[in-house]
MMTF fields as JSON, N, C-alpha, C and O atoms, coordinates in Angstrom:
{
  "mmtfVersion": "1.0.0",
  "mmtfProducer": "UNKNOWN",
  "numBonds": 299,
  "numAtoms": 300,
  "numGroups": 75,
  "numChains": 1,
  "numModels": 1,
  "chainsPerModel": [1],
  "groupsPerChain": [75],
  "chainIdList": ["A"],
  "bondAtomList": [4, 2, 8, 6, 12, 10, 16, 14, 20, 18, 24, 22, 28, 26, 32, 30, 36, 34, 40, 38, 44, 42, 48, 46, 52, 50, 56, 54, 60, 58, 64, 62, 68, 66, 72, 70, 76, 74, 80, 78, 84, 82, 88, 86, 92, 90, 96, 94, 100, 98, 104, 102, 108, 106, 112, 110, 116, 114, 120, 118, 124, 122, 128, 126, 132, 130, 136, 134, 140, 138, 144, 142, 148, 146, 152, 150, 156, 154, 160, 158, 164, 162, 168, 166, 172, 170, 176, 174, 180, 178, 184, 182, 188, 186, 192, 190, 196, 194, 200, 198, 204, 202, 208, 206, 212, 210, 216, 214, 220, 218, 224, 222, 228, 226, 232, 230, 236, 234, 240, 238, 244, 242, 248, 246, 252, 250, 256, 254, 260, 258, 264, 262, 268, 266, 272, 270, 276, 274, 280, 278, 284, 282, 288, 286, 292, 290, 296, 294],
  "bondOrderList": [1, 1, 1, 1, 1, 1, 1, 1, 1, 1, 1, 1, 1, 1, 1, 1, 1, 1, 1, 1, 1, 1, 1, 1, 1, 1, 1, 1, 1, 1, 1, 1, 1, 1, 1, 1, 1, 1, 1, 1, 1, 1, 1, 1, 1, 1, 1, 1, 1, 1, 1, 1, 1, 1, 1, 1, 1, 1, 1, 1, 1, 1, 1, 1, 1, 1, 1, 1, 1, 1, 1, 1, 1, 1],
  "groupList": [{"groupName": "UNK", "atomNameList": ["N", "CA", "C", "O"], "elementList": ["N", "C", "C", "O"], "formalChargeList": [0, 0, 0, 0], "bondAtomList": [1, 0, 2, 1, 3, 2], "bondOrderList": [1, 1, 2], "singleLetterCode": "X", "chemCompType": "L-PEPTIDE LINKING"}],
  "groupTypeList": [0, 0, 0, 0, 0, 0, 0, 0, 0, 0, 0, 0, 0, 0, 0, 0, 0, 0, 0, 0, 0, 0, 0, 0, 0, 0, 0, 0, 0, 0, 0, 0, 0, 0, 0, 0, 0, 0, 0, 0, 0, 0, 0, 0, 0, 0, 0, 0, 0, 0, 0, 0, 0, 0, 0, 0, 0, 0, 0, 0, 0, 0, 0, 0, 0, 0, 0, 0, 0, 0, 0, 0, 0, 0, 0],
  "groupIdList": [1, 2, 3, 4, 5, 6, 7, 8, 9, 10, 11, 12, 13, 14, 15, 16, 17, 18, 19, 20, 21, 22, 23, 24, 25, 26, 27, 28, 29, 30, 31, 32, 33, 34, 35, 36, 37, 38, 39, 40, 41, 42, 43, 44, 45, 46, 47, 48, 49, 50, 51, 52, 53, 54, 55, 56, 57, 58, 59, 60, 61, 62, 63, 64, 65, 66, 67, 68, 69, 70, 71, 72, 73, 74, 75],
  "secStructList": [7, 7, 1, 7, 7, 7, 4, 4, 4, 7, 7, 7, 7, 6, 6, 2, 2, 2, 2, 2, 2, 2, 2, 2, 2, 2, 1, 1, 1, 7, 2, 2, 2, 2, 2, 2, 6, 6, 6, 7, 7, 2, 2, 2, 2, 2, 2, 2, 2, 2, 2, 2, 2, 2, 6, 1, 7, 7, 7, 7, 7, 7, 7, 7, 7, 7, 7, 7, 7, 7, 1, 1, 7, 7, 7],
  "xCoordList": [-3.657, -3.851, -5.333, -6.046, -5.789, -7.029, -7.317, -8.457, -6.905, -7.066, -6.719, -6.644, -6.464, -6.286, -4.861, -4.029, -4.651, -3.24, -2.284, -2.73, -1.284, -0.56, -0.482, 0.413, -1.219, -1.391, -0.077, 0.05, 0.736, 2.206, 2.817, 4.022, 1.816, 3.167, 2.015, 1.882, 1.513, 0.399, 1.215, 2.373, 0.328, 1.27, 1.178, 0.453, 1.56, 2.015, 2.045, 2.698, 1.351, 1.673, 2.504, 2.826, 2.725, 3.654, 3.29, 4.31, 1.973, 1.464, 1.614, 1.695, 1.595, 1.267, 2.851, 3.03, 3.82, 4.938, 5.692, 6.824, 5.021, 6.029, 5.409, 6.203, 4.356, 3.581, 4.539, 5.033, 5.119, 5.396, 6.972, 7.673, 7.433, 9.007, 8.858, 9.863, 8.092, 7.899, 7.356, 7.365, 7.025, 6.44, 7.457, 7.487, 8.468, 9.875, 10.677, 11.252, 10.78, 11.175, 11.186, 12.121, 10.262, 9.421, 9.952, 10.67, 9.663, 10.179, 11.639, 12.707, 11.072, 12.88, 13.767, 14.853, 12.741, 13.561, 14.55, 14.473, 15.371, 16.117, 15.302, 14.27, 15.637, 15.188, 14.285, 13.08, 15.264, 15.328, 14.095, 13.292, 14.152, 13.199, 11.536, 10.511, 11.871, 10.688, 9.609, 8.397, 10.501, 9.915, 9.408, 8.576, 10.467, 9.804, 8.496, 7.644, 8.382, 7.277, 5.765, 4.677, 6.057, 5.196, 4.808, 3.765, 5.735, 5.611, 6.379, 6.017, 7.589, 7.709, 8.823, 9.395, 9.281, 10.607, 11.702, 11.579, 12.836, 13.485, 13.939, 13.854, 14.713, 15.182, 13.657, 13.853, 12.696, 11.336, 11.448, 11.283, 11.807, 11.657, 12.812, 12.715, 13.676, 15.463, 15.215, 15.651, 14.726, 14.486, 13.314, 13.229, 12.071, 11.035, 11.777, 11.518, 13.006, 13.151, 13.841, 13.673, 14.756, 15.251, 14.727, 15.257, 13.356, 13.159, 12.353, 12.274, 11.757, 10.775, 11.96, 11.951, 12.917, 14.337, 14.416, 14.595, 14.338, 14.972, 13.467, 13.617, 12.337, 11.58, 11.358, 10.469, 11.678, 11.37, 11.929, 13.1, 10.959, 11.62, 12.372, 11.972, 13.844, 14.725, 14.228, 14.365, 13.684, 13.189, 14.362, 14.891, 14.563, 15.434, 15.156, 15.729, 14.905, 14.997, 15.809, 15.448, 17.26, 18.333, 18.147, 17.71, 18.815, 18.842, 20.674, 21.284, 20.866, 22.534, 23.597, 23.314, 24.434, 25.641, 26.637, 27.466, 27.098, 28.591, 29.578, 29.469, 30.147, 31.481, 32.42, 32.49, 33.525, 34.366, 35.53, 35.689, 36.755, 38.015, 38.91, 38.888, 39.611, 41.423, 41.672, 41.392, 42.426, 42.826, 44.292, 44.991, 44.519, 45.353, 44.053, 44.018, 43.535, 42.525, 42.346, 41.791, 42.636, 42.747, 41.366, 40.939, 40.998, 40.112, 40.383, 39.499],
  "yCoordList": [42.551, 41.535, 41.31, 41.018, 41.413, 41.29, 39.362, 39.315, 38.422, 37.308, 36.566, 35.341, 37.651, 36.748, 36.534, 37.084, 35.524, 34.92, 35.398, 35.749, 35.229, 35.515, 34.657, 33.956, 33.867, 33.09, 32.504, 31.28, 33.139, 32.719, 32.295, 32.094, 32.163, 31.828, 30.62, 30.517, 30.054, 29.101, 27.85, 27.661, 26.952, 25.937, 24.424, 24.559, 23.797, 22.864, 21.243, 21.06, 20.367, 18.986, 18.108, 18.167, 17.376, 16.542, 15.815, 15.358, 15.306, 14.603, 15.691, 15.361, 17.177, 18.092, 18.616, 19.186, 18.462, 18.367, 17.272, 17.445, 16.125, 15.077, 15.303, 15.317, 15.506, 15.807, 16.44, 15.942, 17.771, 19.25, 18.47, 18.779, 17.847, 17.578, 16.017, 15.842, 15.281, 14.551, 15.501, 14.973, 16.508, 17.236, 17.869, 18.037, 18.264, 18.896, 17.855, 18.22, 16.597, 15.838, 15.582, 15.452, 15.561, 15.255, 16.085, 15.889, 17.067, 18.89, 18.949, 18.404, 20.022, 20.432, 21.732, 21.665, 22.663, 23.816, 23.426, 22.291, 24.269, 23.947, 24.27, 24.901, 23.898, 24.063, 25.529, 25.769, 26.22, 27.746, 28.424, 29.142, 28.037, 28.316, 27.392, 27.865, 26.476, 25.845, 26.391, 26.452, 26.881, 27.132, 28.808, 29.486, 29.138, 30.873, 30.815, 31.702, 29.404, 29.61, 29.26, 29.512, 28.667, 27.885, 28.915, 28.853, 29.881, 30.673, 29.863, 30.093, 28.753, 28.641, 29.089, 30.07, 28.608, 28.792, 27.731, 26.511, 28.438, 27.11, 26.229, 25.005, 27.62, 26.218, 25.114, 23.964, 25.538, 24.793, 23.847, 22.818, 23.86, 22.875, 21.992, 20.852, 22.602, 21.912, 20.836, 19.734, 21.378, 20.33, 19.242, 18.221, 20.228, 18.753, 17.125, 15.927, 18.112, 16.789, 16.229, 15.037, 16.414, 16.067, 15.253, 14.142, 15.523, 14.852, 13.572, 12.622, 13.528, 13.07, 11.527, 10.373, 12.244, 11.28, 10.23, 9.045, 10.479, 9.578, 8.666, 7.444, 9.081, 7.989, 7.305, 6.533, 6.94, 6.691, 5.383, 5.212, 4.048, 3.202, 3.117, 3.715, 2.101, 1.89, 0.751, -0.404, 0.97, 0.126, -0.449, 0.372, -1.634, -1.492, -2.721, -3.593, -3.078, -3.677, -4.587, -5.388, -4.611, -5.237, -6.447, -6.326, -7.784, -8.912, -8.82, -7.927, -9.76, -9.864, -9.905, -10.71, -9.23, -8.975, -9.264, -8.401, -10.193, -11.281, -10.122, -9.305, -10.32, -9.045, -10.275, -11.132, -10.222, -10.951, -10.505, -9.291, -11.39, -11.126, -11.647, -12.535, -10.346, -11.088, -12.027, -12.351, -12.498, -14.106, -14.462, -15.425, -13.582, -12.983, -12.83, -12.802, -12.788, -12.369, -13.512, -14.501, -13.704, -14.448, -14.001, -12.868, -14.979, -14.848, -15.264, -15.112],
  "zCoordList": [8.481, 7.455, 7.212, 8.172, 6.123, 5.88, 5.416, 4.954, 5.408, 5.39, 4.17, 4.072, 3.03, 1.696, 1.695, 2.416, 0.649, 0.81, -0.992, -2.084, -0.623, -2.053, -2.671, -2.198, -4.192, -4.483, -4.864, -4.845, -5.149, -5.456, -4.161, -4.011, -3.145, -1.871, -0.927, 0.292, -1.732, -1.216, -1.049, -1.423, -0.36, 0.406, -0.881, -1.867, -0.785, -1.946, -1.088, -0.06, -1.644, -0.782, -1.633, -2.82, -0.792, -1.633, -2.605, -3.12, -3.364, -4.078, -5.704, -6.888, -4.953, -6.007, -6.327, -7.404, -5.555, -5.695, -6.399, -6.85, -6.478, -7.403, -8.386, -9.326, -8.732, -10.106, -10.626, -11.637, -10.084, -10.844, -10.715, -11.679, -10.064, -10.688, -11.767, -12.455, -11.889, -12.935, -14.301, -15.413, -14.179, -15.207, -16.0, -17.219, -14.914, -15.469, -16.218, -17.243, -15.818, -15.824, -17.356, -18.146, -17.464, -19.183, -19.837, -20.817, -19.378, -20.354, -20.743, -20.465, -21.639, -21.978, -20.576, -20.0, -20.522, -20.064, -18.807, -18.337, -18.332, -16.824, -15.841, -16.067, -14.681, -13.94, -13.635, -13.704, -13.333, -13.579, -14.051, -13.455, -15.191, -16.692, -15.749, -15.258, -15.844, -15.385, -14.438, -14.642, -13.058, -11.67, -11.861, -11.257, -13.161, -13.177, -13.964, -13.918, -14.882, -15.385, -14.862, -15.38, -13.789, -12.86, -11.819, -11.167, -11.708, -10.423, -9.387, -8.233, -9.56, -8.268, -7.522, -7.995, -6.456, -5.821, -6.23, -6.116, -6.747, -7.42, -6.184, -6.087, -4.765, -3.913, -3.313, -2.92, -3.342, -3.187, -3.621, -2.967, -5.03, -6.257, -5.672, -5.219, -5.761, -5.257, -3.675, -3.344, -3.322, -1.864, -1.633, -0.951, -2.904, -2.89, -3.804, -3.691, -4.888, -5.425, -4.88, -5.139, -4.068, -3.337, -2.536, -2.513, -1.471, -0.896, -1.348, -0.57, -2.582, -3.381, -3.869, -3.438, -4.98, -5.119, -3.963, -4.244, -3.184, -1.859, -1.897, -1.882, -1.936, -1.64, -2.816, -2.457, -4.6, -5.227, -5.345, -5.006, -5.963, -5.724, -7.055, -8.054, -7.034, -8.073, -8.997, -8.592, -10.158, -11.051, -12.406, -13.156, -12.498, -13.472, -14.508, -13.854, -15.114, -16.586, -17.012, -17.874, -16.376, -17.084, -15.679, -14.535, -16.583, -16.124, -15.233, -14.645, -15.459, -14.262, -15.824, -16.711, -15.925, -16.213, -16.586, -16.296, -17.191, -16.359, -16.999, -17.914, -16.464, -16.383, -16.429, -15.549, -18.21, -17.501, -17.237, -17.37, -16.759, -14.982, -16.703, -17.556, -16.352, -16.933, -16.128, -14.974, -17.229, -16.557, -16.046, -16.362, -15.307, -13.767, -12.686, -11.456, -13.2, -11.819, -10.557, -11.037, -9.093, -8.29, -7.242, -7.023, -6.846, -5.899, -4.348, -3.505]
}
């Protein structure tokens, strides 16, 4: 091994990883389409969002709901 690396197989952090699945995010293409155009690995892609998903917090907009109960409904 002479020391250089395959630029297509370079290491990726996680900061540069939510970038690139918020980027998809935005886009039209599939997944697929996306990671071949990026150069990446789709299951790569498949497990950062994955792991990325889980830490995101749930933001939501809507106030409370009232749902209303047929009036059979017993509590």
């Amino acid at each position: 091994m002479d020391g250089t690396r395959n630029p297509s197989r370079r290491r990726r952090g996680a900061a540069h990883w939510k970038k690139l699945v918020s980027e998809h995010a935005s886009s039209g293409p599939t997944q697929r389409a996306f990671c071949e155009k990026k150069e990446l690995s789709l299951s790569s892609f498949h497990r950062w969002k994955k792991r990325l998903g889980d830490q995101e917090p749930v933001t939501s907009d809507a106030s409370w709901l009232e749902l209303p109960l047929p009036p059979t409904a017993r509590f």
